[in-house]
Legacy VTK file of the C-alpha trace (Angstrom):
# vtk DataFile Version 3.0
C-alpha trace
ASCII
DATASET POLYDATA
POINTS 175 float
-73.293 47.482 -9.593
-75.153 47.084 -6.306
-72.488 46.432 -3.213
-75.113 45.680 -0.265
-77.346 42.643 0.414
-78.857 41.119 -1.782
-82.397 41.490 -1.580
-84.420 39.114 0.215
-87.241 39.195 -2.775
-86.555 39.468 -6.163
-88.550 38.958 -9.686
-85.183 37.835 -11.673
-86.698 38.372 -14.938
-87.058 42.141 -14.507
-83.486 42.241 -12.672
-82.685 40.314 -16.162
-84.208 42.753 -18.232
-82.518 45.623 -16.148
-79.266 43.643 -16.230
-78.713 43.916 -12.824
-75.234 42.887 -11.356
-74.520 42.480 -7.485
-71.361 42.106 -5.229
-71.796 40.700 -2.360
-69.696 40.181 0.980
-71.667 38.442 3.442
-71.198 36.648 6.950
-71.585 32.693 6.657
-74.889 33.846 9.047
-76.865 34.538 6.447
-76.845 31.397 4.444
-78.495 28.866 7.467
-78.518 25.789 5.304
-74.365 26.185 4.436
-73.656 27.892 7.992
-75.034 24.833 9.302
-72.839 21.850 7.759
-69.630 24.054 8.598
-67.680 24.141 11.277
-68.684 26.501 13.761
-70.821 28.554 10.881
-67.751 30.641 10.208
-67.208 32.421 7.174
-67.311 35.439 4.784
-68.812 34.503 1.241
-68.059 36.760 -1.324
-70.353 36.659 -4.411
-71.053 38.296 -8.058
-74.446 37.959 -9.637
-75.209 39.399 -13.718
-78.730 38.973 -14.829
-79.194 39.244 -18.538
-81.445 37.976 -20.982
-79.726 35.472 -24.073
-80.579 35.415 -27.631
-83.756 33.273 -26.754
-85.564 35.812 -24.491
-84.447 33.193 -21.417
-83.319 35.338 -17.979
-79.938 34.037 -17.373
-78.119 34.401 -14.083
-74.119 34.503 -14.258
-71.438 35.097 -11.538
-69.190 33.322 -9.049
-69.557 32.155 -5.213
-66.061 32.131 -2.495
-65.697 31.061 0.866
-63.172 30.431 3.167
-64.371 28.322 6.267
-63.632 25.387 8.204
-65.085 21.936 7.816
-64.361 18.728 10.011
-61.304 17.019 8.855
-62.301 13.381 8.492
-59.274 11.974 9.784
-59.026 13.679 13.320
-62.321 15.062 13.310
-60.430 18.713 14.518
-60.988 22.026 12.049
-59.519 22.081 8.660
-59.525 25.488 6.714
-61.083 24.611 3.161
-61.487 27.087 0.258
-64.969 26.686 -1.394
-65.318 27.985 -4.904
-68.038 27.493 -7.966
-69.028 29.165 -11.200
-72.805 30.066 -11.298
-74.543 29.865 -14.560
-78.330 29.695 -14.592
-80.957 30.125 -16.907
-84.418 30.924 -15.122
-87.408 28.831 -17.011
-90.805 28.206 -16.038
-91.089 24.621 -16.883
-89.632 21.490 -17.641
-90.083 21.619 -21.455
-87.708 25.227 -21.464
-85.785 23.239 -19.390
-84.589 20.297 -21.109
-84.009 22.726 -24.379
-81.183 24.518 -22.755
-77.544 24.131 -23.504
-75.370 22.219 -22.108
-73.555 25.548 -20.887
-76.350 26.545 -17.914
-78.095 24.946 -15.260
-82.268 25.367 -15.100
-83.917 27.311 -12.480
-87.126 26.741 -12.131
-88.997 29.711 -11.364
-93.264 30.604 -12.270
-93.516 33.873 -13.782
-94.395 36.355 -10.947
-92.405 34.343 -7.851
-90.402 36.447 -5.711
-86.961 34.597 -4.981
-83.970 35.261 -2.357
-81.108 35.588 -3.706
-79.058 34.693 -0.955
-80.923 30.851 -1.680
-79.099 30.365 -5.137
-75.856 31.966 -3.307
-76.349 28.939 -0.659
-76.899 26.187 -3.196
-74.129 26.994 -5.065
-72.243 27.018 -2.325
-73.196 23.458 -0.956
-72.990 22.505 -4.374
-69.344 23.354 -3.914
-68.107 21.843 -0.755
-65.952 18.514 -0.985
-67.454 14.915 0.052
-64.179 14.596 2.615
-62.260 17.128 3.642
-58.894 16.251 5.254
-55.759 18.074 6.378
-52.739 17.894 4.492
-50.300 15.048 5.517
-47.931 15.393 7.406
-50.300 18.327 9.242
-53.357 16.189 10.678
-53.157 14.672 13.744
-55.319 11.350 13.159
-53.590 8.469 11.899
-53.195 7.942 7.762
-51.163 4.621 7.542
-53.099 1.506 7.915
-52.241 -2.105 8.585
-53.452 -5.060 7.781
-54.164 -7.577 10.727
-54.099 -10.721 8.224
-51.689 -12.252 10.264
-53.300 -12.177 13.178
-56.290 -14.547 11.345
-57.090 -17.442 12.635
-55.478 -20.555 10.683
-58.392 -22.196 9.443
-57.841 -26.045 8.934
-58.412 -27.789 5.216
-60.744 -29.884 5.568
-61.205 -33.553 3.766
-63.677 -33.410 1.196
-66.518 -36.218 1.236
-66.038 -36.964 -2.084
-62.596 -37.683 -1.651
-63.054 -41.252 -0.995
-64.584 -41.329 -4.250
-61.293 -40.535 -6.225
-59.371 -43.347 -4.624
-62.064 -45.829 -6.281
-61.377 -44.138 -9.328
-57.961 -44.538 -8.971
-57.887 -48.106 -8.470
-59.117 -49.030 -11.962
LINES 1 176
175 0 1 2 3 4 5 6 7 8 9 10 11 12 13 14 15 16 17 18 19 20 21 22 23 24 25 26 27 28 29 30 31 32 33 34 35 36 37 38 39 40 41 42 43 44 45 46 47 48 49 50 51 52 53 54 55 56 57 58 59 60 61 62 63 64 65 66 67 68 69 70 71 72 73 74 75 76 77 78 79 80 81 82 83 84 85 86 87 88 89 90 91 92 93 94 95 96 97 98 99 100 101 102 103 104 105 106 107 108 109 110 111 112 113 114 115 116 117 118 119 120 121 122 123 124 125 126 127 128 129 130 131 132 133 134 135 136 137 138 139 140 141 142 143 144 145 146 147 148 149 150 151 152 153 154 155 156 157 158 159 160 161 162 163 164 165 166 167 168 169 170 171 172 173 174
């Protein structure tokens, strides 16, 4: 087990073959992409990655992503602490034929045979992958306002008109 960075470029079907496993702890810094739709790009991640290879000669990728940081809460736009989590299971194919053949259980990664990849990238997608739509404070602890009214009192009365056609009845009427 490797406990520094990851590398920056990797062949992941030799660190399959090898199965390589990494733990990582990492400032938010290094992941630009997530660092940048956080608050204040704040954060340690803390990853596991195991390559192996499955019964069908496919390079799999297995592990977990964590992060504590803050997002904007969407009520009073202040800081809200929010604990990101997600489950990484990828298989690494070539093309989109391996790809729709996989199980249900893994994700595709679509990587050409000799391409070097950074593994801090699939760290970083994961980890968007993982952050909530909204994020809000709990009640009772955010200071924007969470009751609503409605102001369909304060309509204005619109008058019923006389249909056209009403005129029309009263001759039926009359018979």
């Amino acid at each position: 087990m490797i406990s520094e960075p990851l590398p920056k470029q990797a062949e992941l079907r030799k660190l399959a073959i090898n199965f390589a496993r990494f733990q990582v702890s990492s400032d938010l810094t290094a992941f630009p992409r997530f660092s940048g739709a956080v608050v204040a790009g704040q954060g340690i991640v803390e990853a596991e990655l195991q390559f192996s290879v499955d019964e069908r000669h496919i390079s799999c990728i297995d592990g977990w992503v964590r992060c504590s940081t803050q997002m904007e809460c969407q009520r009073c736009m202040e800081p809200v602490t929010v604990e990101l989590s997600a489950t990484i299971a990828l298989a690494v194919v070539k093309n989109e034929v391996q790809a729709t053949n996989l199980t249900k259980v893994r994700d595709p990664l679509m990587v050409e045979d000799d391409t070097l990849v950074d593994l801090n990238e699939i760290l970083e997608d994961e980890s968007l992958l993982a952050m909530p739509f909204v994020s809000y404070h709990e009640p009772g602890q955010c200071k924007g306002k969470q009751t609503y009214q409605s102001f369909a009192g304060d309509a204005p009365v619109v008058e019923k008109k006389e249909s056209p056609f009403s005129m029309l009845a009263s001759l039926k009427s009359n018979k």
